[in-house]
N, C-alpha and C positions, 0 to 999 in steps of 0.2 A: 542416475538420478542427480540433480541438479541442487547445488546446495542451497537448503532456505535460506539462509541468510542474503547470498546474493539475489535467489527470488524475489524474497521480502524488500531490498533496498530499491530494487526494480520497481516493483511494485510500488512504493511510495514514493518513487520520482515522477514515475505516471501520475502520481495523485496528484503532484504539484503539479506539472502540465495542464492536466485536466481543472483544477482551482485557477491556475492564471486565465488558461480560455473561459472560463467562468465571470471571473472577475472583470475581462474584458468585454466577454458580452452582456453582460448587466449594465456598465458602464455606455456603450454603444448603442444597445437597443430596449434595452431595460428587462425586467423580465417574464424571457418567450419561452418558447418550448425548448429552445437547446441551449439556451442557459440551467434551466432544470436538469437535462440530460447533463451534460457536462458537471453540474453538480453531485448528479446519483453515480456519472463515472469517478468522480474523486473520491466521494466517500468508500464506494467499493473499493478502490484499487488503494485505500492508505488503511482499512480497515483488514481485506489479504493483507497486505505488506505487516503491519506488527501483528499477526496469528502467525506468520513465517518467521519473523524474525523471534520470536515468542516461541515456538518450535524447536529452532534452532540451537535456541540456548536449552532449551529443556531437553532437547537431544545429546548434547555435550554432557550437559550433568548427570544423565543416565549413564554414558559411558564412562564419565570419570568415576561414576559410582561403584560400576559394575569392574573394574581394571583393581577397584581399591582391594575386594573380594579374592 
């Protein structure tokens, strides 16, 4: 399994990705259908990205919890 953490940063670098080509096609053509798209893939993918990273940490502190025991 693959650590959330580095999922979740993944994750929210696609968001920026997917927000500049956003940005860009607003800009360029104003707003069409893949400007939309490109916006419901940002909000997905930066919305995953801090549940991962949110995870992540919530994972650690069950461990530190459970070592204190």
């Amino acid at each position: 399994m693959r650590n959330p953490l580095v999922s979740g940063l993944i994750y929210i670098l696609l968001g920026a990705v997917f927000t500049y080509f956003a940005i860009s096609s607003v800009n360029d053509n104003g707003w069409g259908f893949f400007a939309y798209l490109f916006v419901a893939f940002a909000t997905y993918d930066i919305g995953s990205g801090i549940r991962l990273i949110l995870l992540h940490f919530k994972i650690k502190r069950h461990m530190r919890e459970k070592e204190k025991k």
